[in-house]
C-alpha atoms as one frame of an Amber mdcrd trajectory, in Angstrom:
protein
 -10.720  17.608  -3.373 -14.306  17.657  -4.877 -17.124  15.837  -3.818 -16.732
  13.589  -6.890 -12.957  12.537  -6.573 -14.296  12.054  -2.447 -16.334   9.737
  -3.280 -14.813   7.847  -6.111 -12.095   7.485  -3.675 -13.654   6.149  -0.802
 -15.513   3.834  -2.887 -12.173   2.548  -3.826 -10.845   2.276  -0.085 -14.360
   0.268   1.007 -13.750  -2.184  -2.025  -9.651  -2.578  -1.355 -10.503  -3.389
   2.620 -13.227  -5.682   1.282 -10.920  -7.600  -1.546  -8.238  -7.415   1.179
  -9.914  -9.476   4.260 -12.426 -12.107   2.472  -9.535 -14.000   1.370  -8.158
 -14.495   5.064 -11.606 -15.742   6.205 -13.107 -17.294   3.418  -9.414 -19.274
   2.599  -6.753 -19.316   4.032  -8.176 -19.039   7.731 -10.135 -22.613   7.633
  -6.072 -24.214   6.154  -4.678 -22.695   9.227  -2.290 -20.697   7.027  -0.545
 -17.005   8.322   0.146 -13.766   6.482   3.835 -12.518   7.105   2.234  -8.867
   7.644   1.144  -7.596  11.009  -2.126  -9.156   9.935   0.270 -12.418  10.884
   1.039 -11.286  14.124  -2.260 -10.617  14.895  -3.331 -13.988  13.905  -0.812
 -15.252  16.211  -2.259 -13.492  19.258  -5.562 -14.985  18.078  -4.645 -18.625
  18.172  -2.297 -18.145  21.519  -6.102 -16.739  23.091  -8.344 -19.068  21.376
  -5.584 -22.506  21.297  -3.449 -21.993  24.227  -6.007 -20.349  26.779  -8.824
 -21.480  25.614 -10.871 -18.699  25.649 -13.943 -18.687  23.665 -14.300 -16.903
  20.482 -17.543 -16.380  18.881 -16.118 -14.849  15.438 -12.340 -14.452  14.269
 -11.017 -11.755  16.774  -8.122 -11.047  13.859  -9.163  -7.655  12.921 -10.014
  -6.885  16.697  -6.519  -7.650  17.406  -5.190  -6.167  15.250  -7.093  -2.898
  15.112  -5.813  -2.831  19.041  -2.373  -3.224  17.709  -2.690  -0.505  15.697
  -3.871   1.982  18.225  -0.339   3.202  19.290   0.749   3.168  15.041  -2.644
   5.722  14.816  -0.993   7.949  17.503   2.517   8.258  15.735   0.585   8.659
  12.632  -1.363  12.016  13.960   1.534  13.357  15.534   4.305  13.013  12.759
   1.555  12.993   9.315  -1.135  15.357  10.354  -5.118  14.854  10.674  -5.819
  13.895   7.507  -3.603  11.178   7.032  -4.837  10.400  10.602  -8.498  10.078
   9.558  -8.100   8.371   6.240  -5.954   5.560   7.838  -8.496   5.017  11.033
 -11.326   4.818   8.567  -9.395   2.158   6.777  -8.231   0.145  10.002 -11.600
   0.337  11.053 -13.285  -0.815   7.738 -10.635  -3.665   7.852 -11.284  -4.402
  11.675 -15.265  -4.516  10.762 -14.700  -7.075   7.596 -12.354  -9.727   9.412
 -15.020  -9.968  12.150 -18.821  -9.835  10.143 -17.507 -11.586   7.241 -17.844
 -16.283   8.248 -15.181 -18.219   8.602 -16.261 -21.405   6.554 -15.189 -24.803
   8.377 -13.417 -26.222   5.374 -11.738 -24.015   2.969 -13.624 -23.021  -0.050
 -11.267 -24.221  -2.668  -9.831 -28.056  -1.780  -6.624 -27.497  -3.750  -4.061
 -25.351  -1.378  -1.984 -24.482  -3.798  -4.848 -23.221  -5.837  -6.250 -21.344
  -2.650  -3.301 -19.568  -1.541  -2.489 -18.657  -5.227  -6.357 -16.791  -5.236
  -6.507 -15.674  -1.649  -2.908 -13.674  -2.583  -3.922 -12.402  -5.742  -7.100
 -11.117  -4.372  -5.710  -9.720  -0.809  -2.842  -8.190  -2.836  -4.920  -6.249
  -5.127  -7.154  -5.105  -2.086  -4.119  -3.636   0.153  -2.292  -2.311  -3.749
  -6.066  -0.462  -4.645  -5.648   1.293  -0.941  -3.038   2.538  -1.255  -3.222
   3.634  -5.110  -6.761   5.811  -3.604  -4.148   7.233  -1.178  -4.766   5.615
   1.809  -2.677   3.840   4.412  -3.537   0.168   6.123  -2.138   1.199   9.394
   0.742  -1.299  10.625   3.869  -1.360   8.706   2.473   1.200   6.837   2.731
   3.573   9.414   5.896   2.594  10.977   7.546   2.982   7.060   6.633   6.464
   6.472   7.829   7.496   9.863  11.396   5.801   9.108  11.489   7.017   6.286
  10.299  10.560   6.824  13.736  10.468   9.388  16.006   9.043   7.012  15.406
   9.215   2.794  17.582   6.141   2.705  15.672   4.104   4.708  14.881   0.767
   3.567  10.806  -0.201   4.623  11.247  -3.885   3.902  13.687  -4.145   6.790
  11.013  -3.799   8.877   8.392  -5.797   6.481  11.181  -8.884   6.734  11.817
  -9.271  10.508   7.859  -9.431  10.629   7.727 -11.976   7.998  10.285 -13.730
   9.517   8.995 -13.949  13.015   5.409 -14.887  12.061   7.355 -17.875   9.725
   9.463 -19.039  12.434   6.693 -19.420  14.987   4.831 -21.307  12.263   8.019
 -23.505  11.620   7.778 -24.050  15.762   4.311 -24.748  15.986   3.355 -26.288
  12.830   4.408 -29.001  10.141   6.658 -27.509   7.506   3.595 -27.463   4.825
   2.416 -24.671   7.012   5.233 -22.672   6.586   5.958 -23.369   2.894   2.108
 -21.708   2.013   1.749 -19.176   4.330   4.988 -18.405   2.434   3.021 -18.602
  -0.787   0.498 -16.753   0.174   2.400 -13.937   1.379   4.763 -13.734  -1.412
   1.982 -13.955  -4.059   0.203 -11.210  -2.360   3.115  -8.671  -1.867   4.015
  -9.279  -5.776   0.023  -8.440  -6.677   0.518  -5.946  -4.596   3.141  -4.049
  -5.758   1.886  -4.078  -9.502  -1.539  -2.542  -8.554  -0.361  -0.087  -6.430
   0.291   3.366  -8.592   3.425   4.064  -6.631   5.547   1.046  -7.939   5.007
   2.396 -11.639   7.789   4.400 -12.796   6.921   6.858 -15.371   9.309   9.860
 -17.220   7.640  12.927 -17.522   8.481  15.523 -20.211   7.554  19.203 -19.511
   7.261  22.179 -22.036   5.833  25.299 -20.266   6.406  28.997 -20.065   5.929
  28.853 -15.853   9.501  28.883 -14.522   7.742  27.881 -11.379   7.136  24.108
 -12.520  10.773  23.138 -11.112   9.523  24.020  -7.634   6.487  21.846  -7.721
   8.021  19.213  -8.611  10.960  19.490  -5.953   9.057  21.186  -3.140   5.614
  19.325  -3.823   6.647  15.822  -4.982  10.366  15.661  -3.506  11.361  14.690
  -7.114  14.563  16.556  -9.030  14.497  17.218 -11.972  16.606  18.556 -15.451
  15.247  21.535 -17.678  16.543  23.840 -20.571  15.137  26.685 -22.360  14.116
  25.514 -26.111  12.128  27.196 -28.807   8.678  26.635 -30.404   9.215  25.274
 -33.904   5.899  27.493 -34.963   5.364  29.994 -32.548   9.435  30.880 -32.158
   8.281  31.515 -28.763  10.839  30.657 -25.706   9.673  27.347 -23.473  11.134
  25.840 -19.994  11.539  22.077 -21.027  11.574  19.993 -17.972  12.467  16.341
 -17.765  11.930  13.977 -14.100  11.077  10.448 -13.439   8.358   9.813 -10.792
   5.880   6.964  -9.603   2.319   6.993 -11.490   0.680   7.977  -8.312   2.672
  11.390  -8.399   2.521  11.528 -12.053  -1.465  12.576 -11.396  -0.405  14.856
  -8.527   2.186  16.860 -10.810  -0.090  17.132 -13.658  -2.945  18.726 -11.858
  -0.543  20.466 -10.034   0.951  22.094 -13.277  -2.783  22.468 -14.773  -3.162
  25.127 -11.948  -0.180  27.014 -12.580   0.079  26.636 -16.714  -3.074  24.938
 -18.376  -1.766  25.115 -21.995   1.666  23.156 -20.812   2.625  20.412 -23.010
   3.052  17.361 -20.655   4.238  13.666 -22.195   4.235  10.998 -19.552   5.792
   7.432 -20.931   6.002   4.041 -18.560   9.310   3.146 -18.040  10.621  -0.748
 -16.951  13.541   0.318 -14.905  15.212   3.703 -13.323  18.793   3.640 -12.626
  20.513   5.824 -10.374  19.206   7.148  -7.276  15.274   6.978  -7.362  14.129
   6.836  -4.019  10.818   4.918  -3.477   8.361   7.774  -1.781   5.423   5.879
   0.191
C-alpha cells in the first residue's frame, strides 16, 4: 500500500468513526433511545451503572464500555486474522471509544421531532460504520465475531448473530421502558443498518468481464478473492490473436482488489465491470 492510498484511507476510517458516534450523543442519547448493535449492549451496561447503582458518570462511559467489551473480540481477531487486521480494527475501536466519550451529550435532543431525529441520527451513523468498512476496516464487535463464523463455515449466516443482539437489547427496552422506546430505537437501528448496507462497497454486486492473454487470472480470482469463475478461449476481431475471456460476479469492494490485482499480472487486459441489481444462485456474501 503506498503512502497515498495510507492516508486517503485512514482519513476515511477517522471520518466513518466520527459520522458513526455524534449521532448517539448528539441525538439519540438525550431521547433515551438504544442501538440494536453491541453499541446497545453497551449502552445497557451504562444505564444499569449510572441508573441502577448510581454511580457517578462525568461523560457517557458508552465507548469505554464498550471498547472493554471488545477486548476479548481484539484477541480472537489477532489470533484467527493476523496483525494487520488486528491493528486496523484497534485503531478503529479506539477512535470510536475516544469520540463517544470527548464528544457532549446535549440535555435535550438537538432535533424536537423523534421521528425526524432517529431518521438523521441512522442515516448519518449508517454511513459512518458503511464508509469503515468500504476503507477496509472492521468496528470490532459483531464484526469480529462474523468473520470468525464465517471463516469456519462459508454458509454461515452473520445476521444470526446481529438478530439475537438486536433482540435482546429490544426486549430489555420493552422491560424497562414504554413501548415508544422500543418502536424508535427500532427505527433507528433499522434505518441505520439499511444506510449502511448501501454505502458499504461490499453489498454492491458487480459482473466482471475479463479478456487477457495471462492464463493465471483464474487463480487470482479463486485463490485471492474466493470468487469462481467461467472462461473460454476467443479471438481478437483485429489482431486474430488468441484471448482467455473470463466472466465472475463479485462485491465492488473486490472488484478494486481484482483489477489491481490483474494490472500486476497483465496491464493491457481488457476488464468491463457493470452493476448488477440481483445475483442468483450461490453468491456467498464475503465480509
Amino acid at each position: 500500500m503506498d503512502r497515498k492510498t495510507f492516508v486517503k484511507r485512514h482519513i476515511g476510517i477517522i471520518t466513518g468513526a466520527l459520522l458513526y458516534t455524534a449521532p448517539y450523543n448528539l441525538l439519540t442519547t438525550p431521547m433515551g433511545l438504544y442501538s440494536g448493535y453491541l453499541t446497545g449492549v453497551a449502552q445497557i451496561i451504562r444505564t444499569v451503572l449510572s441508573g441502577f447503582f448510581r454511580i457517578p458518570m462525568t461523560f457517557d462511559w458508552t465507548g469505554i464500555i464498550l471498547y472493554l467489551m471488545n477486548i476479548p473480540l481484539l484477541f480472537l481477531a489477532y489470533r484467527t486474522f493476523g496483525k494487520r487486521f488486528f491493528a486496523e480494527t484497534v485503531f478503529t475501536v479506539t477512535l470510536t471509544a475516544v469520540f463517544f466519550s470527548v464528544l457532549p451529550v446535549p440535555a435535550v435532543c438537538l432535533i424536537e421531532d423523534k421521528l425526524t431525529a432517529c431518521l438523521v441520527a441512522g442515516a448519518i451513523s449508517g454511513y459512518g460504520a458503511g464508509l469503515i468498512l468500504r476503507c477496509g476496516a472492521s468496528g470490532g464487535g459483531m464484526d469480529i465475531v462474523g468473520m470468525y463464523f464465517l471463516k469456519k463455515n462459508p454458509n454461515f449466516g452473520v445476521g444470526k448473530i446481529s438478530m439475537f443482539v438486536a433482540v435482546f437489547v429490544f426486549a430489555w427496552c420493552a422491560v424497562c421502558y414504554e413501548p415508544e422506546t422500543v418502536v424508535y430505537s427500532v427505527i433507528f437501528t433499522a434505518v441505520g443498518t439499511m444506510v449502511m448496507d448501501r454505502a458499504h462497497y461490499q453489498n454492491v454486486k458487480m459482473s466482471v468481464v475479463i479478456i487477457t492473454k495471462s492464463a493465471y487470472i483464474g487463480d487470482l480470482i479463486t485463490c485471492q478473492l474466493g470468487r469462481s469463475a467461467t472462461f473460454w478461449k476467443g479471438t481478437g476481431a483485429y489482431s486474430m490473436e488468441e484471448y482467455y475471456v473470463y466472466v465472475t460476479a463479485v462485491s465492488k469492494y473486490e472488484a478494486n482488489r481484482l483489477q489491481s490485482a490483474i494490472k500486476q499480472v497483465d496491464e493491457n487486459a481488457f476488464i468491463i465491470f457493470q452493476n448488477v441489481q440481483s445475483v442468483a444462485g450461490h453468491f456467498e456474501s464475503h465480509l
